[in-house]
Backbone as CSV, one residue per row, in Angstrom:
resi,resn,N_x,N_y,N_z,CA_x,CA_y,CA_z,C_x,C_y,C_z
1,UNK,0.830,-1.192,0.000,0.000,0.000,0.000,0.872,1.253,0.000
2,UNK,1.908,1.237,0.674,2.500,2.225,1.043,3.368,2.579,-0.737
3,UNK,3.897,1.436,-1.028,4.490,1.365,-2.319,3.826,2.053,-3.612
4,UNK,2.105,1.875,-3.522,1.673,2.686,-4.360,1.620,3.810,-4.163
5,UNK,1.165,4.324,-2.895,0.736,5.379,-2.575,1.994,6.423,-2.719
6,UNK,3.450,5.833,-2.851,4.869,6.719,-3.016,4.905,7.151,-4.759
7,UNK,4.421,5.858,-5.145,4.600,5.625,-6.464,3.606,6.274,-7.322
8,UNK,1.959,6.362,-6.621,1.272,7.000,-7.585,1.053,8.373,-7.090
9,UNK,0.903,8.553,-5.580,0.667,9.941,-5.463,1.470,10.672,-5.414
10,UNK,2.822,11.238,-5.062,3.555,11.390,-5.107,4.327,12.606,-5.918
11,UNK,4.083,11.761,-7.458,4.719,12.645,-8.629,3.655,13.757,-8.447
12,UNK,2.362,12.895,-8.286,1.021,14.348,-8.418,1.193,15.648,-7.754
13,UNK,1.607,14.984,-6.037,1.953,16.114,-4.820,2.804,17.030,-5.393
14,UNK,3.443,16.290,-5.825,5.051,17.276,-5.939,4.510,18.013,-7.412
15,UNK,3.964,17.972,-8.276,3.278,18.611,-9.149,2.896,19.809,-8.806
16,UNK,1.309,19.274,-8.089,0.835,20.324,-7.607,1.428,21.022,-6.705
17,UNK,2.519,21.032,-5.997,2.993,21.889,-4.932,3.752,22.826,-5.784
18,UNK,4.114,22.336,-7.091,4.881,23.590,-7.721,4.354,24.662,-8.334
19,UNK,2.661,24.524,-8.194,1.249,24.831,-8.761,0.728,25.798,-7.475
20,UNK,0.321,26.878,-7.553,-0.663,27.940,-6.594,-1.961,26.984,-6.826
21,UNK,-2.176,27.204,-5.401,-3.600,26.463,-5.333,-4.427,26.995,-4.095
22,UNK,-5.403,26.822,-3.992,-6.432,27.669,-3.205,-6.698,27.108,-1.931
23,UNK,-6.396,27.764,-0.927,-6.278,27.371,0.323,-7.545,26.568,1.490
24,UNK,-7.750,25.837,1.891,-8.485,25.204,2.417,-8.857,25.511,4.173
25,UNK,-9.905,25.322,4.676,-10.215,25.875,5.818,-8.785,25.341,6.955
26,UNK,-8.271,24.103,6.519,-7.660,23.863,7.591,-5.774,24.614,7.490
27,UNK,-6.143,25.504,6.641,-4.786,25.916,6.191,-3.725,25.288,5.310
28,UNK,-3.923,24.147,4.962,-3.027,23.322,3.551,-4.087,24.221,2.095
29,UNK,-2.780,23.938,1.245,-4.208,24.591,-0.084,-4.267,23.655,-0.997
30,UNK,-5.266,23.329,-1.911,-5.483,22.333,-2.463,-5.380,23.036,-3.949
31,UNK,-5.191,21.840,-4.670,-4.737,22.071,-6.302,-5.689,21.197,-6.772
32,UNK,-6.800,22.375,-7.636,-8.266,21.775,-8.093,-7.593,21.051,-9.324
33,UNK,-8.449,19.449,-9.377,-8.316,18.625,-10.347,-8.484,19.220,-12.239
34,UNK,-9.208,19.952,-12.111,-9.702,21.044,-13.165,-10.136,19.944,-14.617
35,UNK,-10.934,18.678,-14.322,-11.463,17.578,-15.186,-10.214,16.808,-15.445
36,UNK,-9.134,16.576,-14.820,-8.225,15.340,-15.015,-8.739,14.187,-14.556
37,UNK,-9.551,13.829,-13.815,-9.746,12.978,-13.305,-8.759,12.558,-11.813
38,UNK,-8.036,13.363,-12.031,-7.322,13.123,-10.521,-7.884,14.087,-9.478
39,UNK,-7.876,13.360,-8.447,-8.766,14.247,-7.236,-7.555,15.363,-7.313
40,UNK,-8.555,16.290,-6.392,-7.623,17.731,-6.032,-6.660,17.478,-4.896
41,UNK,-5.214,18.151,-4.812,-4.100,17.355,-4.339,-4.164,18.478,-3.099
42,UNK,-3.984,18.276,-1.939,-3.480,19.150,-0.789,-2.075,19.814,-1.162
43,UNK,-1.864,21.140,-0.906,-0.437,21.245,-0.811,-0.065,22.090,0.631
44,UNK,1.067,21.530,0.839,1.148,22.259,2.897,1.637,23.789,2.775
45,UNK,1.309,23.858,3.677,1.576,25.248,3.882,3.145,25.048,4.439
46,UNK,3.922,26.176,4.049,5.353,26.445,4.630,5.494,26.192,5.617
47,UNK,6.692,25.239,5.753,6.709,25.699,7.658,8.677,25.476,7.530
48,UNK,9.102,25.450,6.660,10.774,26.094,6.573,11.032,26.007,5.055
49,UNK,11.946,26.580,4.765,12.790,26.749,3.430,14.141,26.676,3.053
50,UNK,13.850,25.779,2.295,15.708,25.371,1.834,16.198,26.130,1.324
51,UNK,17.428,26.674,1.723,18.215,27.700,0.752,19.613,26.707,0.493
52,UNK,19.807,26.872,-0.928,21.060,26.177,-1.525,22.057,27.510,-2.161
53,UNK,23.214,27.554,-1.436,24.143,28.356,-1.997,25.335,27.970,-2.551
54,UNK,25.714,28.888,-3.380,26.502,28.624,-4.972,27.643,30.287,-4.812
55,UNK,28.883,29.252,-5.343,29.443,31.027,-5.222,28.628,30.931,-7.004
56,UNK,29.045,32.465,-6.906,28.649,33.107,-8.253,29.664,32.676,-9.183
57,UNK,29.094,32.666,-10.477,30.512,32.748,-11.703,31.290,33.641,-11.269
58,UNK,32.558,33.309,-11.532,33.805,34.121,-11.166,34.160,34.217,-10.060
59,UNK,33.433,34.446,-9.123,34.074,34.223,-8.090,34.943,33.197,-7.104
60,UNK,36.308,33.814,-6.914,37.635,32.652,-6.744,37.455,32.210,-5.175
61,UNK,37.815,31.146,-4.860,37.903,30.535,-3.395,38.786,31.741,-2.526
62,UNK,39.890,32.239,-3.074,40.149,33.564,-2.123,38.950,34.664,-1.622
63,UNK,38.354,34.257,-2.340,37.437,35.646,-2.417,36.186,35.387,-0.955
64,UNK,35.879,34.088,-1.155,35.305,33.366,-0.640,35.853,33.178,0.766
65,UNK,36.893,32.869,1.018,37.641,32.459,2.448,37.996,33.488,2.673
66,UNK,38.047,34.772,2.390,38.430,35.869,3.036,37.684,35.984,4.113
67,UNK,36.067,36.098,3.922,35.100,36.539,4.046,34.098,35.232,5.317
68,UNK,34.849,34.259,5.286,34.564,32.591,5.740,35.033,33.320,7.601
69,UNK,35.131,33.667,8.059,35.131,34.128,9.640,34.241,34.655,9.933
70,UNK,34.116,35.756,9.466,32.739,36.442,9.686,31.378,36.117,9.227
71,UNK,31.258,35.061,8.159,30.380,34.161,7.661,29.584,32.995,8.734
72,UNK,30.952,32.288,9.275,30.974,31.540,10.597,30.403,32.222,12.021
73,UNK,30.752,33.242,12.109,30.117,34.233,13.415,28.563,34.322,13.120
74,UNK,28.689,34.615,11.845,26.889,35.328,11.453,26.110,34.138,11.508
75,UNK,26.458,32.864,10.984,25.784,31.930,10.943,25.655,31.289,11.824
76,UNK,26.633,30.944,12.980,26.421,30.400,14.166,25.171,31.228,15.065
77,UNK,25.493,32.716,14.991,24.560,33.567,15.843,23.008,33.200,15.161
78,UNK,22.968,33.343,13.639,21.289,33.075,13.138,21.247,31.397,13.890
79,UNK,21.692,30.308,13.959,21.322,29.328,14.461,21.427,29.609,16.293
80,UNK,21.946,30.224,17.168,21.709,29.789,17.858,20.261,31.272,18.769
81,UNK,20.067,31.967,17.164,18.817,32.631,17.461,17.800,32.073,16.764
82,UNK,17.920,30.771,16.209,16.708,29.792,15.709,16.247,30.022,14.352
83,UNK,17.035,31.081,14.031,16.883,31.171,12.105,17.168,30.299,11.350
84,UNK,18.148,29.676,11.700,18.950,28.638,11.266,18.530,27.563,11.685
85,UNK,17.871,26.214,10.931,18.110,25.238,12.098,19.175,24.017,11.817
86,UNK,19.584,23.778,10.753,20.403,22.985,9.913,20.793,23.421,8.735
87,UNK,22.207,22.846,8.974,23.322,23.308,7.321,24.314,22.422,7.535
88,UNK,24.285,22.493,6.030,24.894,21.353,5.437,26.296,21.637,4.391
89,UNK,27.366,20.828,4.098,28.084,21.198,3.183,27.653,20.584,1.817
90,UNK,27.659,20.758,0.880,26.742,19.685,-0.673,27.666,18.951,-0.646
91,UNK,26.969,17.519,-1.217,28.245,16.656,-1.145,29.043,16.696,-2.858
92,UNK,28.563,17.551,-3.284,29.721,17.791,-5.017,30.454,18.807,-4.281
93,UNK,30.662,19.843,-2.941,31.745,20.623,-2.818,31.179,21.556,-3.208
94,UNK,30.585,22.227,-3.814,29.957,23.557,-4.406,29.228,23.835,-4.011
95,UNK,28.792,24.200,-2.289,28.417,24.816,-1.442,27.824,24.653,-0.432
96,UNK,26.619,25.000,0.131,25.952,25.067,1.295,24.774,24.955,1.264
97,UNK,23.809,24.071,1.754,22.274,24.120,2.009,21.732,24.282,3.380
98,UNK,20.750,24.859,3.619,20.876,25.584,4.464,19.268,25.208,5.061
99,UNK,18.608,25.055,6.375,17.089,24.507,6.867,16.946,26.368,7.311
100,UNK,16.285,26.882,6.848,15.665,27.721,7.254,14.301,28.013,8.393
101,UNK,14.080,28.679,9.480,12.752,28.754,9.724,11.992,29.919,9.180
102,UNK,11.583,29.706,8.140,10.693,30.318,7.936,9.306,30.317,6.789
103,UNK,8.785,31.348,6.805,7.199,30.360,6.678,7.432,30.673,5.020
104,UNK,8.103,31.982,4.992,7.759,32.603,3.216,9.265,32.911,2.703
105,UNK,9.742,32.249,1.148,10.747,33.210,0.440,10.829,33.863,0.878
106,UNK,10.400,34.979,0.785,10.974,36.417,1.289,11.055,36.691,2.493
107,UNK,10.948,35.649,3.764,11.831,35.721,4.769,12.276,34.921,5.066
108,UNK,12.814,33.948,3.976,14.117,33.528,4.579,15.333,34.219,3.323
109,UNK,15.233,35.067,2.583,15.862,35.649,1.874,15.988,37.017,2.640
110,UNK,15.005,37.293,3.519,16.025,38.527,4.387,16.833,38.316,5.239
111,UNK,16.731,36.498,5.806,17.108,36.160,7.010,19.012,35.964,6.230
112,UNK,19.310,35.517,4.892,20.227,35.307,4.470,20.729,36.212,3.896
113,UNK,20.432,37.237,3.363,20.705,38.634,3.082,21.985,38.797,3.979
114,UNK,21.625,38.739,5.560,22.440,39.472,6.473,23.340,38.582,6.733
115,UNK,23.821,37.909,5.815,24.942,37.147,5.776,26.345,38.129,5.338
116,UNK,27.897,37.620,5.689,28.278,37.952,4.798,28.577,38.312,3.622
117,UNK,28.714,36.494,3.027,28.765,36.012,1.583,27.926,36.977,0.443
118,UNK,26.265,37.261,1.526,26.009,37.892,0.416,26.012,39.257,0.200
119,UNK,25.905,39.788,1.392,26.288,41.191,1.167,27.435,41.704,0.284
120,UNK,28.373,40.692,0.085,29.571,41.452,-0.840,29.313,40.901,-2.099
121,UNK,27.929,39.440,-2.236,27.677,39.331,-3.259,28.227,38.700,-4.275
122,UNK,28.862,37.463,-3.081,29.824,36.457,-3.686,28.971,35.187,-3.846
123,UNK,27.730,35.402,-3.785,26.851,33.893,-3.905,25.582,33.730,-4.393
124,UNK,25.013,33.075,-5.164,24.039,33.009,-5.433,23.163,31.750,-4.224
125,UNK,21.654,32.514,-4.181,20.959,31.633,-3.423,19.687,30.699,-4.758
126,UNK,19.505,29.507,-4.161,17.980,29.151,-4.378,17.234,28.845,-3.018
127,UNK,15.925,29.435,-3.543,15.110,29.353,-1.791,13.761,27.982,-2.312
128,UNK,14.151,27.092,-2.142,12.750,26.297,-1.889,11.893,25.726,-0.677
129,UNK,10.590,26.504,-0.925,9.953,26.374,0.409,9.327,24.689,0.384
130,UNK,9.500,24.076,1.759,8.646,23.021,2.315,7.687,23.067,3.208
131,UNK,7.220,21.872,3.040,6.042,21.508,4.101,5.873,20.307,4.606
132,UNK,5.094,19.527,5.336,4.917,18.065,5.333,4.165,17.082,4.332
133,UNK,4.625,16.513,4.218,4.306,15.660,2.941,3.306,15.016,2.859
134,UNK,2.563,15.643,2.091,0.801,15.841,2.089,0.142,14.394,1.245
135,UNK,1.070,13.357,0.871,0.233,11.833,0.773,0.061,11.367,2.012
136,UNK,0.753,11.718,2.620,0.680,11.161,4.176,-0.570,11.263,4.525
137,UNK,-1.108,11.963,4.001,-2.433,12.583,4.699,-3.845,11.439,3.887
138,UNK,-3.323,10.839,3.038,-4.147,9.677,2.974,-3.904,8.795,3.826
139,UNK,-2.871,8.267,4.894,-3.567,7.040,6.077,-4.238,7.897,6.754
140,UNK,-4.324,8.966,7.029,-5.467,10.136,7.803,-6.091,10.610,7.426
141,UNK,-7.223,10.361,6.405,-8.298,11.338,5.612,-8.848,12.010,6.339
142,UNK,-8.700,11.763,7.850,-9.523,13.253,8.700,-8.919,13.956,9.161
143,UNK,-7.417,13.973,9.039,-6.696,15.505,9.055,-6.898,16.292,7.942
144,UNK,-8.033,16.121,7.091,-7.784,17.641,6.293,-9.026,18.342,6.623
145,UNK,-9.815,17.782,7.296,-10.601,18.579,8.308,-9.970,19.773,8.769
């Protein structure tokens, strides 16, 4: 059961979550079927955001480790003021991913703003927001109450 339910619902969730969809009384928003025949998919509401960082083209590892102390200060302080809750090094070497708390893009892109790295604008970010993983919510059809 579980095997289908990875296998068929799944690709849909992750579909529709990349899809605006209209929010539901219990706060998840749902992504109307619109005559596919597939029921309408829940999608969760935010509750942190991945940020993946990249130095920029051109920019050299000197440039980068200059700047790696005060990077370390700023980032330890956002985690141990709960901005931060996990980071990671990528395992290809080309940078940093990062557990954000927060509910929207645009705050966890102010929360990383006040970084070093980027203030001098040595990095590119991607921000992808998560939620809990809304097939789950078929062994519970009465959590979307």
């Amino acid at each position: 059961m579980i095997s289908f339910l990875m296998a068929a619902v799944l690709p849909a969730a992750a579909l529709a979550q990349s899809q605006a969809g209209a929010q539901s009384p219990s706060g998840t928003q749902t992504q109307p079927a619109a005559g596919s025949g597939v029921p309408g998919i829940a999608i969760p509401k935010t509750t942190e955001v991945i940020v993946i960082e990249t130095p920029k083209q051109g920019v050299t590892p000197q440039q980068v480790m200059a700047a790696i102390p005060e990077e370390i200060k700023a980032t330890v302080k956002l985690y141990l003021d709960g901005k931060i809750r996990q980071w990671y090094s990528r395992g290809d070497g080309k940078g940093v991913v990062f557990v954000v708390d927060a509910k929207t893009e645009d705050e966890a892109r102010a929360i990383m703003e006040t970084l070093p790295l980027a203030k001098e604008h040595l990095i590119d970010h991607q921000y992808v927001p998560v939620g809990p993983l809304m097939p789950l919510r078929a062994l519970n059809p009465g959590a979307l109450q």
